[in-house]
C-alpha positions, 0 to 999 in steps of 0.5 A, a space after each residue: 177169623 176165628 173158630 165156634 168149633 175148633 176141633 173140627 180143623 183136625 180134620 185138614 190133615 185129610 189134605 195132604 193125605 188127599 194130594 198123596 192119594 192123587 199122586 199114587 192113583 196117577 202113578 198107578 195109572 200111568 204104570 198100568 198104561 205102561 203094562 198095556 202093551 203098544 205105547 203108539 197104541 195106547 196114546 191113541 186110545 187115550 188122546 182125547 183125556 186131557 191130563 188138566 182137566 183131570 188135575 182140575 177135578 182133583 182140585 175141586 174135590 181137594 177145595 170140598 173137602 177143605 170147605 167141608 172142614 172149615 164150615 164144620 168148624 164154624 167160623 166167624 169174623 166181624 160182630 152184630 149187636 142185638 139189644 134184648 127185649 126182655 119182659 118182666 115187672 119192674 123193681 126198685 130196691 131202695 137200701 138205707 145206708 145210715 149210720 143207725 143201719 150198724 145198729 146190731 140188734 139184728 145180727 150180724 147188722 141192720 145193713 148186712 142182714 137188710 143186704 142178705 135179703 136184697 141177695 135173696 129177693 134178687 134170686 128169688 124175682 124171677 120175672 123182674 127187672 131190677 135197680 138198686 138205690 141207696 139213701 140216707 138224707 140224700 137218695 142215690 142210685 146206684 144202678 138203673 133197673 136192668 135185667 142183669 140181677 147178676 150185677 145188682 148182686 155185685 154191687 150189693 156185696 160193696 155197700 156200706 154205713 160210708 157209701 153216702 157221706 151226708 148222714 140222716 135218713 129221708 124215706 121221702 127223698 127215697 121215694 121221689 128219687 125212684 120214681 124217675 128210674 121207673 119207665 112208665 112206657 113199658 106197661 110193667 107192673 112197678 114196685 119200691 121195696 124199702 129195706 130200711 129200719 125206718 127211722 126217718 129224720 125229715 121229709 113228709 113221707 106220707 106225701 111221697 108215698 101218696 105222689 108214688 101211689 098217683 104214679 102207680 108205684 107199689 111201696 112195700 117196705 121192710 123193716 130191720 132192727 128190733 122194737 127194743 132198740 140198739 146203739 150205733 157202733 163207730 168203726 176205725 179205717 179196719 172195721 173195728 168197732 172203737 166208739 158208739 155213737 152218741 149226741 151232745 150231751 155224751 149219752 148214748 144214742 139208741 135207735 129203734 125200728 118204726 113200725 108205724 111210720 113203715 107200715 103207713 107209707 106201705 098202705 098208703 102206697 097200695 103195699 105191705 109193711 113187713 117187719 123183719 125177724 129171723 125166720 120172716 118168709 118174704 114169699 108173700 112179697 115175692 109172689 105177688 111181685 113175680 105175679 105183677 103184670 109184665 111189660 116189654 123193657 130192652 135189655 142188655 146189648 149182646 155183642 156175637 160173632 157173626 157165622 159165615 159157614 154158609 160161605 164154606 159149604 156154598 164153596 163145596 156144594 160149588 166145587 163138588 157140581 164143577 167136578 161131577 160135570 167136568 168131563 176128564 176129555 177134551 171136547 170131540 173135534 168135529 174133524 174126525 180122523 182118516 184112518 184109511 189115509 194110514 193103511 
């Protein structure tokens, strides 16, 4: 058993003083009684007080108090479990993970910056449900959409170029491994926000877009880099950068933003394409995404303990009305005495 509010058992060590209260009255009583006068007078007077009667009234005030205390203090034992029904619209968040992700013409990394904006949208889509999936050829989720954006935010904080071996880019195996993470029962609104530099190696991204828009899944889309280009830095096991990429022929490899490939999928989709650059407000995004259309989703499993002061204060109601109707006498005898026998 344990205590909700434990401050409140203190309060016992009115116990003992209580016993000591009840052991000085009777004291006190029996010397008053003793000062009275005749003591075959006296036991007269006061035959029919029963002296059990009396300790069991004293008891039951000793049991009130006592529960009293304990049902402030709010115990608890055993558990329930509730799963929450939370409302709210629903949201992928798909993350290129590729090598050209390091790119740094975007400081300080395609990847980081892309993360930091996942943090900030996270935040931001109060009325969201929310999963997170990583791709690069190959698509992965890594945590199915869940109310709890608190542990979006700690996987965010572990991703990196490495989290997918298989290199690439497929925009398309992104889209089609979303759309199973979305419930179609719930009546919410569904987005896919792609947060990618938009480079993508194979796959008919346009056919997965257009199969998201048949399933009522919005495609926006943000992009990172620059229309420029950067090159590919190749990090040791400490994270220092040793190398740049580069193909067969020993030349450099450069890699640029796709605004149009990003763009096409976002309105074939039914969403918007937003080039990222430093200052970008994503509010439009955020808005329309906090203004979808809500649907009932479970949520998280809540474990509580299960209150029982109920129990306690029922205890003291009960002792307190045993007290008040138990009499200190013993019950009258129909028999009464002869006086006129002892004259």
């Amino acid at each position: 058993m344990s205590f909700s509010q434990p401050a409140y058992l203190t309060l016992l060590v009115l116990i003992p003083l209580g016993v000591l209260f009840f052991l000085w009255r009777n004291l006190a009583r029996q010397q008053a009684l003793r000062q009275m006068g005749d003591e075959a007078l006296v036991g007269l007077l006061i035959q029919r007080i029963s002296p059990a009667r009396r300790r069991l009234r004293e008891l039951l005030w000793l049991i009130a108090l006592a529960s009293t205390i304990l049902a402030l203090a709010r115990p608890t034992w055993g558990v329930e479990a509730e799963t929450q029904v939370m409302q709210g619209v629903e949201v992928v968040l798909a993350i290129d993970v590729s090598l050209s992700m390091d790119a740094q013409d975007v400081a300080p990394s395609r990847l980081r910056r892309a993360l930091l904006v996942a943090r900030d949208l996270l935040e931001a889509l109060t009325q969201a449900h929310v999963g997170v999936l990583i791709f690069t050829r190959q698509a992965q989720p890594i945590l199915p959409i869940t109310y709890d954006r608190s542990a979006a935010a700690l996987l965010l904080d572990s991703l990196n170029s490495g989290a997918i071996s298989q290199q690439g880019t497929s925009l398309a195996a992104a889209i089609r491994r979303a759309l199973p993470m979305f419930d179609e029962r719930s009546g919410a609104q569904r987005f896919l926000i792609l947060l990618t530099d938009g480079e993508d190696h194979e796959g008919d991204v346009l056919a997965a877009a257009r199969e998201a828009q048949s399933r009522n899944v919005r495609i926006d889309a943000v992009g990172f880099g620059t229309l420029l280009g950067g090159i590919i830095p190749i990090y040791d096991a400490q994270g220092i950068v040793v190398d740049y990429k580069k193909d067969s022929s020993g030349s450099l490899v450069e890699t640029r933003r796709d605004d149009a490939t990003l763009s096409a999928l976002s309105q074939t989709a039914g969403g918007t394409y937003i080039p990222y650059e430093p200052g970008t407000s994503l509010q439009p995004l955020i808005d329309a995404i906090n203004g979808g259309q809500q649907g009932e989703r479970m949520g998280r499993l809540v474990v509580r303990p299960i209150e029982r002061f109920g129990f306690f204060a029922a205890l003291a109601i009960l002792a307190l009305g045993l007290e008040v109707f138990l009499p200190d006498s013993r019950p009258s005898s129909s028999r009464r005495p002869n006086y006129a026998s002892r004259s």
